[in-house]
N, C-alpha and C positions, 0 to 999 in steps of 0.2 A: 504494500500500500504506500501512496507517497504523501508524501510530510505534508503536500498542501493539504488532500482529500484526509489524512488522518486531522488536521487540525480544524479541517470546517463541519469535522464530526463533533468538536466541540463548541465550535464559535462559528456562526455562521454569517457574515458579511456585516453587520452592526453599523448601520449607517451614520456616519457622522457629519458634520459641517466641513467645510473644507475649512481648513487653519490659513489665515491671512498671512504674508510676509515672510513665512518661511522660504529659507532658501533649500533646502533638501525636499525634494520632489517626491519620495517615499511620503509624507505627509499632506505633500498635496491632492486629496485623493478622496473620493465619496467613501471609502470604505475604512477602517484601521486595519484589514488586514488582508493586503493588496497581492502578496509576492513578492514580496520585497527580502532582501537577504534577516532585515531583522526578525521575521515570521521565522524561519530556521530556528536564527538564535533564540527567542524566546519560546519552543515549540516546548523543550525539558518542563518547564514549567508549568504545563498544562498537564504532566503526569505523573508531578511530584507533591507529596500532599500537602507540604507546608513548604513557600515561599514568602517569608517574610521583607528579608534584607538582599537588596542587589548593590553592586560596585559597578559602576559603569567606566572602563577606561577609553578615554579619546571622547571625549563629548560632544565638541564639533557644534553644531547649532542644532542638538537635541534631537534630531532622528528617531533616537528609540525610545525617549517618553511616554510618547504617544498609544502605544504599543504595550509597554510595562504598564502603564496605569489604566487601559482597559482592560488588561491583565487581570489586574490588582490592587484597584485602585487607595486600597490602605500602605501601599510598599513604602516601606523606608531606603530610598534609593540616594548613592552618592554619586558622584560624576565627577570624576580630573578629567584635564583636560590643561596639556601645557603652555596654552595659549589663552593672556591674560584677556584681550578683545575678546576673543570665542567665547570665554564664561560669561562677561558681562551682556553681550549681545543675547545669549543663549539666556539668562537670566529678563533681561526684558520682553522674550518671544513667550518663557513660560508661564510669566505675570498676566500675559492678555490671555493665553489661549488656553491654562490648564490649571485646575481647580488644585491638583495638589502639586507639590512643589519639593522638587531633589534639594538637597546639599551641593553645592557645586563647590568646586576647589579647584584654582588654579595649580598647578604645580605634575610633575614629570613624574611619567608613569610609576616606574623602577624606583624614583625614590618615595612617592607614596606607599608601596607595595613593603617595604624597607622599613619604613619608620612608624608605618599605621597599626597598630594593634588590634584596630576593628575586624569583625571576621565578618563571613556574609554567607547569605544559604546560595547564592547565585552570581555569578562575574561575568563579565560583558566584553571582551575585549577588540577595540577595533580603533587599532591606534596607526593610523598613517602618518606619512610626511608627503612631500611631491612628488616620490619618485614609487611609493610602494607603503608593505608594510613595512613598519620601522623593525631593523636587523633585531632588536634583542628578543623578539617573539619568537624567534625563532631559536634561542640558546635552553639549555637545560637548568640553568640559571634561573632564567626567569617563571619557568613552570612552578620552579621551588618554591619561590617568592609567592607564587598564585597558591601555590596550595598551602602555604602555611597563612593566609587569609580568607580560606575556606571552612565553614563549618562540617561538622561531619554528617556525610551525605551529599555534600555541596557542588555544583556541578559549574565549571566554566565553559561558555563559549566565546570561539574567537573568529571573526568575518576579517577568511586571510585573500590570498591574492585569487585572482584570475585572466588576466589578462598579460601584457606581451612585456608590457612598459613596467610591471611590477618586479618580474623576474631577473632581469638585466645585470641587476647589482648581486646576486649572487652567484656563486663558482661551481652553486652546486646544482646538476642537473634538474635534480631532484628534492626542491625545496619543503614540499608542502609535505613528503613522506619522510624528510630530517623534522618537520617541526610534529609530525605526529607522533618519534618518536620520541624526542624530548616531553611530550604532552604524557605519553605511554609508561616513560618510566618514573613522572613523579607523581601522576596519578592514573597508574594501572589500567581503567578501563574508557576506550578512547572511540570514539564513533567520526565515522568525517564524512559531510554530508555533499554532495554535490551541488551547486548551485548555474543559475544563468551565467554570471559571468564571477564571481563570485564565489568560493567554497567556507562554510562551515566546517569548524573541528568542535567537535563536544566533548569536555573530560570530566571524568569524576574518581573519586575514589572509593565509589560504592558502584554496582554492578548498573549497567544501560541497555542490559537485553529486553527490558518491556518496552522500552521505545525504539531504540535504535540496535537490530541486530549487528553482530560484531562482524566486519570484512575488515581482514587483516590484508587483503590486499588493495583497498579503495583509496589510501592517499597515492600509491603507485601508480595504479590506471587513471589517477586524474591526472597527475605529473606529465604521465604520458598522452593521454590525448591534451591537454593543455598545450605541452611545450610541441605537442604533434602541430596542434592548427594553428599555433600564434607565435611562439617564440622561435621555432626553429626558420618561419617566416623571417622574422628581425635579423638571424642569422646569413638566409642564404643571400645568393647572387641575384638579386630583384632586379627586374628588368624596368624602365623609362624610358620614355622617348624627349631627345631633344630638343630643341628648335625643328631641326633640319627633320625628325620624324625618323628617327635611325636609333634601332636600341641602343641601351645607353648602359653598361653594367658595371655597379661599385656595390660595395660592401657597405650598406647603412646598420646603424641603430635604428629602434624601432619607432626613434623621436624624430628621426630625419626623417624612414620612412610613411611617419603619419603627415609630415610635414608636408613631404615632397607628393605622396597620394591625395592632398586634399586640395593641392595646386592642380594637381593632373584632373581630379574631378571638376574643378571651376573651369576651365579648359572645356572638358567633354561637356556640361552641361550647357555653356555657353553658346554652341555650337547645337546642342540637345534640340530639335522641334517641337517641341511640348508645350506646356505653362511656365515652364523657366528657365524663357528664355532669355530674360531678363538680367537673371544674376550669375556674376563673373566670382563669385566666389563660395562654396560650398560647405555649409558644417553640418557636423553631425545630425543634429538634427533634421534640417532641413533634408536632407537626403532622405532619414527615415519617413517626415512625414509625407515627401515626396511617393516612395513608396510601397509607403500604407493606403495610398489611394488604389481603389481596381480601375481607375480611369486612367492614369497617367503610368502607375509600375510597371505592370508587364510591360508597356511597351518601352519603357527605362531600361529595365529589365534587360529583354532581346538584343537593345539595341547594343548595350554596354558585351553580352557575351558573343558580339558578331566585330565589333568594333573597337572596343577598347579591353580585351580578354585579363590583361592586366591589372586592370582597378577594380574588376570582381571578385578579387580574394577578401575585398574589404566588404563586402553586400553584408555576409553571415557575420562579422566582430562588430558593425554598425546596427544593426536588429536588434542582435543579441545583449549588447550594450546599454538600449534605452528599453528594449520591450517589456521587461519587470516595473518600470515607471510610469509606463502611459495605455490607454485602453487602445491600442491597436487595432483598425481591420487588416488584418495578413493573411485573411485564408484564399486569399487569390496565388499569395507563395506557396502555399504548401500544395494548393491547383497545379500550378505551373509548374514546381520540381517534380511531383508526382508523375502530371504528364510528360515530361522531358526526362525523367530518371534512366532511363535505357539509353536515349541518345548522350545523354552529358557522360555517363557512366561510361560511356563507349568512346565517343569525341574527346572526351576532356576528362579523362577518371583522375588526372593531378588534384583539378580543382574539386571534381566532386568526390575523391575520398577525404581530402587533407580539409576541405573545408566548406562547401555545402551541406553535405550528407552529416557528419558530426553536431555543425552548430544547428541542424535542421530538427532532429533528436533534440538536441539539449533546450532549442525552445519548445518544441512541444511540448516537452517536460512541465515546462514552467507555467502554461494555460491550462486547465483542468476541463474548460470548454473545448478547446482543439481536440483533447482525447474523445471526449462524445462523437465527434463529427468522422470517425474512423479514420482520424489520419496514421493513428499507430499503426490500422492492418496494415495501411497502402505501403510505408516506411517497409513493412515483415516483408511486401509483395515486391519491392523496390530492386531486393536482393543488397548485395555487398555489405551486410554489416557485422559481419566477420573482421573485415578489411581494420576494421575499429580496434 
């Protein structure tokens, strides 16, 4: 069963107001509980029988508030966050929009973790910086520090990497299967949940088999199709065209190559006969809601795998990206791979193992609507998911 359909067994869409001025988009939303990575992280909690006290690290402009106090809504919840603007700001969003109200503390993860004596039934951990998650999540160090602020029973979750740009700064292939083991040995039983773009680790020190069966090889097979569809991209000999329209091949980072990919998109759309034709320069966004239309995508769509074959590696990290944040129509994509699955699979199986077919899966995953509409059978019927 997946963690979305086991958690609308318990809370079923619970209509809220949309919250005014947030800037994290997980809250701007008719629902509190969207698909959004903090639904993972707070999923333990719905089958733990006493949740009092939570630590929330990385605070950011409160994101998971929202979330925890529909929760529960008596929690006694703290929030660091090493960024002294972010608490204050986060402190004025909480004042208009939520009746109860965290503890917030300015001050660095590791030395909170260090010097705080308070302990908690629950920990929250999702501490970035610009380039990723911040390296000490990843040491065995730091798990110690989490579990000696854990009550007994107490269970941490951490919202780690998934994407291309996160990966970069470490040496090891295999990042998220070194921080499951660090998670593993200072508290024993370790679940890691897959996400859109996004992956969940769940630890505790008491047993997770009623909610999360134990695969001891799941941080592994993420590592692997992760750095399969995105990172080993950042790595290889990526292909551009010049001026002159003559490939162009250098070895980028995955900073150059979003740079350099979203110049090539304002190009191709520019040129694009559509509704935008207008704009000479392209973000993410705009591409997605581009499309999410069935008027204008397909033929976006076609036109980029006949024409610009090269900046379609980006379609499935661009979806994949925003679609847990916004109510999407897509199911004219999963139409069109469907009906094209044999040829793409045939003409182009670079692109459609290493990264249509993968990230096609992984959002399906993430709608619980999509799976009604049989697109799982069609994916069974599609063939290659072996290949995976």
């Amino acid at each position: 069963m997946s963690f979305t359909s086991n958690k609308n067994k318990y809370i079923r869409h619970n209509p809220s107001n949309r919250v005014p001025g947030l800037i994290d988009s997980s809250l701007n939303t008719n629902q509190i509980f969207n698909g959004d990575y903090w639904d993972d992280c707070l999923l333990p909690m719905y089958f733990r029988q006493q949740t009092n006290t939570v630590l929330v690290l990385g605070v950011g402009l409160g994101s998971g508030f929202r979330s925890l106090y529909a929760a529960n809504p008596s929690l006694d919840v703290v929030g660091v966050d090493i960024d002294q603007q972010a608490i204050d700001e986060c402190n004025q969003l909480i004042e208009r929009n939520f009746e109860h109200h965290p503890i917030l503390i300015a001050d660095d993860a590791l030395n909170y973790l260090i010097s705080s004596k308070n302990t908690f039934d629950m920990i929250l951990v999702d501490l970035y910086d610009s380039d990723g998650p911040v390296t000490d999540t990843f040491t065995s160090s730091f798990w110690t520090y989490l579990k000696a602020r854990l009550n007994p029973g107490g269970i941490v979750a951490a919202n780690v990497y998934g994407i291309a740009n996160h990966l970069e700064r470490y040496l090891d292939e295999s990042p998220l299967k070194s921080m499951a083991a660090a998670a593993k040995q200072s508290l024993k039983y370790i679940k890691v949940a897959p996400h859109r773009r996004n992956t969940t680790i769940i630890a505790s020190g008491s047993p997770l088999n009623k909610v999360y069966p134990i695969d001891n090889n799941a941080a592994d097979n993420i590592d692997r199709l992760t750095l399969k569809t995105q990172y080993l991209r950042s790595k290889h000999l990526v292909p551009f065209f010049d001026v002159a329209h003559q490939p162009v091949r250098h070895q980028f980072t995955f900073e150059q190559i979003n740079h350099l990919q979203r110049e090539a998109w304002g190009q191709f759309l520019a040129e694009f006969n559509g509704t935008l034709n207008d704009i000479t320069f392209i973000s993410p966004r705009a591409l997605v809601e581009t499309l999410s239309s069935p008027d204008t995508g397909p033929c976006l769509l076609q036109s980029i795998l006949e024409k610009c074959e090269h900046l379609s590696v980006m379609l499935p990290t661009y979806l994949g990206a925003e679609i847990h944040n916004r109510d999407m129509k897509l199911d004219w994509y999963f139409e069109y791979l469907f009906e094209h699955a044999k040829d793409l699979s045939t003409d182009k199986p670079y692109l459609w193992f290493n990264f249509f077919l993968p990230q096609w899966i992984s959002m399906l995953n993430s709608k619980p609507s999509w799976r009604t509409l049989n697109f799982s059978e069609k994916i069974n019927k599609c063939g290659g998911l072996n290949e995976l």
